[in-house]
C-alpha atoms as one frame of an Amber mdcrd trajectory, in Angstrom:
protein
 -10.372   7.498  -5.134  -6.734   5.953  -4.978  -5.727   3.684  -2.156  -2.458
   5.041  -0.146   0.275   2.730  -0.883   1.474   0.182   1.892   4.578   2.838
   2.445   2.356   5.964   2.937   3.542   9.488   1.153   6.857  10.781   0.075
   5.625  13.384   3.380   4.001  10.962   5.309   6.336   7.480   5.858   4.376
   4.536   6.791   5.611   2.361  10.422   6.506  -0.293   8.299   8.961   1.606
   5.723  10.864   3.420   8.669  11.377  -0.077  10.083  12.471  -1.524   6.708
  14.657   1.068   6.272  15.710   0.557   9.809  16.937  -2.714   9.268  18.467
  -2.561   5.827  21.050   0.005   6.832  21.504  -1.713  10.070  22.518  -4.888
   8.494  24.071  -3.554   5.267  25.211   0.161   6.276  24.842   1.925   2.910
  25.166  -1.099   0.364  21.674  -0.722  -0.624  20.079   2.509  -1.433  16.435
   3.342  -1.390  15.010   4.488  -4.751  11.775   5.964  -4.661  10.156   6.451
  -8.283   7.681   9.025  -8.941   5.614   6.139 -10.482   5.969   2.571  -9.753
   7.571   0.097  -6.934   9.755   1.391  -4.088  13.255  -0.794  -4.627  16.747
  -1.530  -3.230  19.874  -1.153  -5.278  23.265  -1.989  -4.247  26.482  -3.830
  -4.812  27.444  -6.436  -3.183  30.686  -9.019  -3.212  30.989 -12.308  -3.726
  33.977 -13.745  -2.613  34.631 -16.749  -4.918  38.041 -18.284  -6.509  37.436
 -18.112 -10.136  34.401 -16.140 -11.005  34.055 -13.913 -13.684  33.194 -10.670
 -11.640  33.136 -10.250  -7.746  30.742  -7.080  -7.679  26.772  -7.877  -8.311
  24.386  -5.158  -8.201  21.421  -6.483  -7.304  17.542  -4.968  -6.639  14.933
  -5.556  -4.063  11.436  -4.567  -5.435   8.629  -4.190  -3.280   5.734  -5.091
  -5.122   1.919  -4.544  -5.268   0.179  -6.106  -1.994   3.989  -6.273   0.002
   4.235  -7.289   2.667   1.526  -9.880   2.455   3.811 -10.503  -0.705   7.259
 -10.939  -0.618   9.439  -8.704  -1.922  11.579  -9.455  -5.305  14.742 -10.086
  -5.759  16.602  -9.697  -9.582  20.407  -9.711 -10.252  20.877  -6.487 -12.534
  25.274  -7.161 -12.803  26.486  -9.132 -14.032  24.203 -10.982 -16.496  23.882
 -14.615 -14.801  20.490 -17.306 -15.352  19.629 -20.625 -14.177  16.410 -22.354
 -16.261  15.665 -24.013 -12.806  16.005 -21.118 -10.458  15.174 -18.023 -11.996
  12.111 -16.829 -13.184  11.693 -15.563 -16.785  11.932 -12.186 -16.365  15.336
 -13.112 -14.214  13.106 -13.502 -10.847  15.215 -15.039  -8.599  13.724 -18.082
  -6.844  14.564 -17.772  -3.827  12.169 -20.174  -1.615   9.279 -22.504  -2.117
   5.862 -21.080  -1.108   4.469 -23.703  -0.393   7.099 -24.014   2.809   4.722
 -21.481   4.348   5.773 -19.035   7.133   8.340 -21.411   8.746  10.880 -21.335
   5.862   9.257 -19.206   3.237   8.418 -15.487   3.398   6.610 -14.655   6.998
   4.900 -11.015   6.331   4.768 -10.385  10.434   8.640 -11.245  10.261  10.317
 -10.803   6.955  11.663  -7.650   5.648  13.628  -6.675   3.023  16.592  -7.916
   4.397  15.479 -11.358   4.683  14.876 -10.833   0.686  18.639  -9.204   0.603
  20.296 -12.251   2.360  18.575 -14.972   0.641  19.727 -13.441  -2.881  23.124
 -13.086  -1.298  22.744 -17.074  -0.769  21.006 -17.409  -4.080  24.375 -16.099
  -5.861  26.769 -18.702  -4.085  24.337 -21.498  -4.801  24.395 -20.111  -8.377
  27.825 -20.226  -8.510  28.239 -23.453  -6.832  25.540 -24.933  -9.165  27.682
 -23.443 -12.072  31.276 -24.769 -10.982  29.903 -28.429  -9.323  26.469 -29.127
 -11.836  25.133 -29.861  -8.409  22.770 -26.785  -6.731  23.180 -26.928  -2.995
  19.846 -27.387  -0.988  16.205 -28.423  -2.073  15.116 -28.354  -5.713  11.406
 -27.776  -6.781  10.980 -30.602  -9.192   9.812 -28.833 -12.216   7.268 -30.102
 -14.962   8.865 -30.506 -18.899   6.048 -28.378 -21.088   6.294 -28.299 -24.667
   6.332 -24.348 -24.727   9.018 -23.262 -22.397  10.871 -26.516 -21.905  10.064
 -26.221 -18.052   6.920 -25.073 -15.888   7.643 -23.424 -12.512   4.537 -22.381
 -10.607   4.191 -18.263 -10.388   3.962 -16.689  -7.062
C-alpha cells in the first residue's frame, strides 16, 4: 500500500500545496513555475535577476525542490544558471546552504510557517552573498565553522 504524498493527487490537491502555490505567485507573479513530474519531487523553476555591477550574467534560473518528508523538511534550493560554487556554502551536489539547523524555528526553517517562498527568498539572498563573497573574499553574515577532513578537504554536517 503506498502512502499519498504530502501534496495529495494530480486530482486531489492537498491544503498545503494550494497555499504554497498561493503564496509563490503572490510574491513572485509567474517567475517560478510549478513542475509536477510523473515520478519524483514536486519543484519550482524560474529566473530571477540579480542586479549587480560587474557580474558575469544577471539572469539565474534557480529550483525549489520539495523533498521526501516536506514540510517537516525544508525545501531545497540549487542554482541550475549559471554554473556558480562556494566549498563553504554549497553542498556537494550544489545544495545551497542556506541556514544553520541548528538555529531552530526562530531563524531556520519553521514547518508551521515556512513555505516555499521563504526557500525562494533566502536563495535570492544566498546569490548576493555569493557574489559579495566572490568580489570582497569576505561572505556577509554568520559562517558555520567547518571541520578540515582528509577526504573532501571540508566536512559540513548533512541536513
Amino acid at each position: 500500500m503506498s502512502t499519498m504524498p504530502w501534496w495529495g493527487t494530480r486530482s486531489q490537491v492537498s491544503a498545503r500545496l494550494r497555499l504554497e502555490v498561493e503564496m509563490m505567485r503572490a510574491t513572485f507573479a509567474d517567475t517560478f513555475r510549478l513542475i509536477v513530474p510523473q515520478r519524483g519531487d514536486l519543484y519550482w523553476i524560474g529566473d530571477v535577476e540579480i542586479n549587480l555591477r560587474g557580474i558575469p550574467e544577471r539572469l539565474h534560473t534557480l529550483k525549489i525542490v520539495y523533498i521526501e518528508g516536506y514540510p517537516n523538511r525544508p525545501a531545497e534550493a540549487y542554482v541550475l544558471k549559471p554554473v556558480v560554487y562556494s566549498e563553504k556554502h554549497q553542498f556537494q551536489d550544489g545544495q545551497l546552504c542556506l541556514f544553520n539547523p541548528r538555529d531552530g524555528i526562530t531563524y531556520g526553517w519553521n514547518p508551521s510557517t515556512s513555505t516555499a517562498v521563504t526557500v525562494a527568498g533566502w536563495a535570492i539572498q544566498w546569490l548576493y552573498a555569493y557574489y559579495t563573497w566572490r568580489a570582497t573574499g569576505t561572505w556577509p553574515g554568520v559562517e558555520e565553522a567547518l571541520r578540515p577532513t582528509k577526504d573532501t578537504g571540508y566536512q559540513r554536517r548533512r541536513r
